[in-house]
C-alpha positions in Angstrom: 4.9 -2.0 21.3 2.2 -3.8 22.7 2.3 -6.8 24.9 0.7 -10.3 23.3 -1.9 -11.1 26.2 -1.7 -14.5 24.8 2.0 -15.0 25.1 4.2 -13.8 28.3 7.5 -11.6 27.1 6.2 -11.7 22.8 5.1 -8.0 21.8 3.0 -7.0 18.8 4.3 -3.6 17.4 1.1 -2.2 16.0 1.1 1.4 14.3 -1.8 3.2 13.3 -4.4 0.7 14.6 -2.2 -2.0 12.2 -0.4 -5.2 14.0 2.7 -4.7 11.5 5.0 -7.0 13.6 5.2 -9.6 16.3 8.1 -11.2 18.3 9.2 -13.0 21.4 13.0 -12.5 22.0 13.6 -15.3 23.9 12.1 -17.8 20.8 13.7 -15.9 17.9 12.6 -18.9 15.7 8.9 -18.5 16.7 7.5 -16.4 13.6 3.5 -15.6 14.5 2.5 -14.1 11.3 1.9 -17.0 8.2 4.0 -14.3 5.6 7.1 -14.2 7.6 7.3 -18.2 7.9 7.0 -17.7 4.1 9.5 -15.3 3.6 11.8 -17.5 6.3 11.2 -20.3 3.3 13.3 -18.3 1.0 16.3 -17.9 3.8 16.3 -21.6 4.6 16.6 -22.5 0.8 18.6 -19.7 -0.4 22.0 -21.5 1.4 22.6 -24.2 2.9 21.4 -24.5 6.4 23.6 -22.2 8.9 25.8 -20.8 6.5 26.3 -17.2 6.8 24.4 -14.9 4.7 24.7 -11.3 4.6 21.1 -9.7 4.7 19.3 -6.2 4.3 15.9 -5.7 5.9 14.3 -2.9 4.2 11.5 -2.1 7.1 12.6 -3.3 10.9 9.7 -3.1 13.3 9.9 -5.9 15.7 12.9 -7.0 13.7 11.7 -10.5 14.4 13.1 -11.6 10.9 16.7 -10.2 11.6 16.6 -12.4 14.6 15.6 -15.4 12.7 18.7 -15.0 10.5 20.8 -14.1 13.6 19.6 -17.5 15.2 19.3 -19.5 12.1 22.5 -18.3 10.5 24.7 -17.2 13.5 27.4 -14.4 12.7 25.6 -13.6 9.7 26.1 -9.7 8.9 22.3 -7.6 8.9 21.3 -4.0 8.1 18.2 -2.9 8.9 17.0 -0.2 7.4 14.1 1.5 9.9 13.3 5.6 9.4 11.4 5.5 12.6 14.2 6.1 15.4 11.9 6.0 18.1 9.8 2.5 16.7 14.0 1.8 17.2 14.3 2.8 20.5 11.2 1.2 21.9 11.9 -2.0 20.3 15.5 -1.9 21.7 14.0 -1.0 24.9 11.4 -3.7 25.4 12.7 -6.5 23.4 16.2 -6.5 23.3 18.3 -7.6 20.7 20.7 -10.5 21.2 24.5 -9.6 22.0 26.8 -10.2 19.3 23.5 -10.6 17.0 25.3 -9.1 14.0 22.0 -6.6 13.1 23.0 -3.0 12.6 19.9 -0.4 12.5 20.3 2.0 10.2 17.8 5.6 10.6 17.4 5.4 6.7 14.7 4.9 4.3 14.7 2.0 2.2 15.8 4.1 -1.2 18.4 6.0 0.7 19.8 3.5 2.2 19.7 0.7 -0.5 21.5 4.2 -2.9 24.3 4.2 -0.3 25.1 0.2 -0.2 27.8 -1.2 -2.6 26.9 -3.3 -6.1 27.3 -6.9 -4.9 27.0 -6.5 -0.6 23.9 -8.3 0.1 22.8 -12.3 -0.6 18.8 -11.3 0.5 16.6 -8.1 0.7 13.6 -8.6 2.4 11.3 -5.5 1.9 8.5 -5.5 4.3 7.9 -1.9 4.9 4.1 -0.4 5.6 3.4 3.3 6.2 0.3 2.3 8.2 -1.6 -0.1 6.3 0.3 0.5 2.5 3.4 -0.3 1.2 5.1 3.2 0.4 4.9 3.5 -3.7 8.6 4.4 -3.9 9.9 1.0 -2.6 8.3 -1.1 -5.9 9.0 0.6 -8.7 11.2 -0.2 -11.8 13.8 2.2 -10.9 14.0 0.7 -6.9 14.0 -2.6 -8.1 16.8 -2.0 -10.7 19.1 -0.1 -7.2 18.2 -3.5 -5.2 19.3 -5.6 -8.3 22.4 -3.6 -8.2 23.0 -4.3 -4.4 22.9 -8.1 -4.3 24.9 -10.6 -5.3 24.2 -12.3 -8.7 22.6 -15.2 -7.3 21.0 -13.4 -4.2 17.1 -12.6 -4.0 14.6 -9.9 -3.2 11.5 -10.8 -1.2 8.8 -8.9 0.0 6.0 -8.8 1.8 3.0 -6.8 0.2 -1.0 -6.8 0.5 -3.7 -6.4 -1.9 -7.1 -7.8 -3.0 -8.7 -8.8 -6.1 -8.6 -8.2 -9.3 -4.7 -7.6 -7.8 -4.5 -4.5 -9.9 -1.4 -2.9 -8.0 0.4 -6.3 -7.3 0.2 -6.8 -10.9 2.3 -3.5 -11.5 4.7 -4.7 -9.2 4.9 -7.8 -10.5 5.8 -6.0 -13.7 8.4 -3.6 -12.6 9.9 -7.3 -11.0 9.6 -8.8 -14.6 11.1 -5.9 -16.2 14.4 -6.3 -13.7 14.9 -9.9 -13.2 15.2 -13.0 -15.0 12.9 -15.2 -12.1 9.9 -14.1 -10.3 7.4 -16.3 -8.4 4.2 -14.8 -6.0 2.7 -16.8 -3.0 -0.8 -15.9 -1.5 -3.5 -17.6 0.1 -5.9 -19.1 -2.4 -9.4 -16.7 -0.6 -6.9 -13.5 -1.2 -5.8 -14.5 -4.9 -9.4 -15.7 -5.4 -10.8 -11.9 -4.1 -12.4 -13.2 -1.2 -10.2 -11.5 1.5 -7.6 -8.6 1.7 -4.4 -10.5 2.4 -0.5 -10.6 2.2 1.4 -11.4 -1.0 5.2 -12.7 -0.8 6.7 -11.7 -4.4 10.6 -13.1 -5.1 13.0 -11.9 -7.5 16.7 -13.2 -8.6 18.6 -13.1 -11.5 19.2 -16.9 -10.7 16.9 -19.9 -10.5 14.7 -19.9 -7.8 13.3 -23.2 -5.4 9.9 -23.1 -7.3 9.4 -26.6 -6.3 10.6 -26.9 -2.5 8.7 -23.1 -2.2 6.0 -25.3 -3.4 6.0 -27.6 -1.4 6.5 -25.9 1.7 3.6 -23.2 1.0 0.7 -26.5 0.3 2.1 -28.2 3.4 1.7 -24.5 6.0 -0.9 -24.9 8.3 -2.3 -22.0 6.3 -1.4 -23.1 2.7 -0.9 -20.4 0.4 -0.6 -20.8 -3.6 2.4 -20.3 -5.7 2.2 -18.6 -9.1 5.5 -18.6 -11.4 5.9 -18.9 -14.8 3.5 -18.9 -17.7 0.8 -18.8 -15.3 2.5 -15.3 -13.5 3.0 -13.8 -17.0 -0.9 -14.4 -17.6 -1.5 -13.1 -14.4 0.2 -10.2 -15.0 -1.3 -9.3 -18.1 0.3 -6.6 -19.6 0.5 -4.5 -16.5 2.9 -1.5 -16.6 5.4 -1.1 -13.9 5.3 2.1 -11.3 7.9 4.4 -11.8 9.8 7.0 -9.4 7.8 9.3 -12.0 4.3 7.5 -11.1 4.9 5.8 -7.9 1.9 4.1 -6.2 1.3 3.0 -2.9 -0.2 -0.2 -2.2 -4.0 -0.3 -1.3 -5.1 -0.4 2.6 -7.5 -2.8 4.2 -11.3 -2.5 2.4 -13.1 0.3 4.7 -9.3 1.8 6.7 -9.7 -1.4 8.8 -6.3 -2.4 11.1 -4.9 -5.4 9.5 -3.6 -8.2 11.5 -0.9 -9.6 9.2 
């Protein structure tokens, strides 16, 4: 965990060179990074506003979105699920978590600990886990999508956080294996990243139930940093008869061009 030199008490937790997480305990509402205010669209229209929802974070870092909820949404129940004990530690060490904040870390990978969860225990999964500068292969394929489908609610909703580039060759396949599971899908990225012009972050959503394509629209054209929302026809186009990974063929997501840190 590294101290913001630009903001008193906010930390960036950067791993391998890659800022993969910012936050500032005492503004748990403050999100730095453009794809977490895009993922926090998704909480704030899944329910209305401060009703309890119970949420798994596949990926904790800074845990700054688990605080969102826990501020947003007080008493809401939270499992993160973070391998990295000592990333734990240091987080809990330097940027305490509230008391009575409802989030319980879990030392678990995201497939082992989404396998040990109960059909029907969560209303949101938010995956936003990186080994370095890639999204492990085994948290996007068919098969882990089908165990997170099992895990939430019938109206709840996966999100997560990926990056890519053009031509979007490896979003595409995870797009697919999202097609393959659920009945709604819709993908949010800047216009320069969809376009090929930059290496950027992706937000992909799932449910089995309708999703807020509109408001999501809405909200995405009006960020400071607008980002573009695909669903639809226009996703299935995109998609283009990609294949899905499978636990058989899993693929991780590609890295920055050149190894490059990425500042998310």
């Amino acid at each position: 965990m590294v101290p913001d030199p630009q903001r008193p008490g906010a930390w960036l937790v950067r791993i391998g060179g890659a800022d993969q997480s910012w936050v500032d305990p005492a503004h748990p509402t403050l999100l730095e990074f453009d794809y977490m205010e895009r993922i926090a669209d998704h909480l704030d229209l899944h329910r209305p506003a401060g009703e309890r929802m119970r949420v798994v974070h596949i990926g904790g870092a800074g845990m700054n979105l688990a605080r969102y909820v826990s501020a947003t949404r007080p008493t809401s129940p939270q499992i993160v699920l973070e391998p990295d004990a000592g990333l734990t530690e240091e987080v809990r060490r330097k940027a305490p978590l509230p008391p009575r904040s409802g989030i319980k870390v879990r030392p678990l990978d995201g497939r082992a600990g989404i396998a040990a969860m109960r059909e029907d225990f969560a209303d949101v999964v938010i995956l936003d886990a990186f080994a370095g500068a890639r999204v492990p292969g085994e948290l996007v394929t068919a098969e882990c999508f089908a165990d997170i489908s099992r895990v939430l609610v019938p109206d709840g909703i996966l999100v997560a956080n990926v990056a890519d580039s053009a031509p979007m060759t490896w979003t595409r396949g995870a797009v697919a294996g999202l097609r393959e599971v659920f009945g709604q899908v819709v993908l949010e990225a800047e216009s320069a990243t969809l376009k090929g012009r930059r290496y950027g972050n992706v937000i992909l959503a799932a449910s089995h139930a309708p999703l807020p394509f509109d408001e999501v629209t809405r909200r995405c054209a009006g960020a400071p940093f607008p980002f573009r929302v695909v669903h639809g026809p226009a996703l299935e186009r995109m998609a283009g008869g990609a294949t899905p990974f499978t636990d058989e063929a899993p693929e991780p997501s590609p890295g920055p061009p050149g190894g490059a840190s990425y500042f998310a």
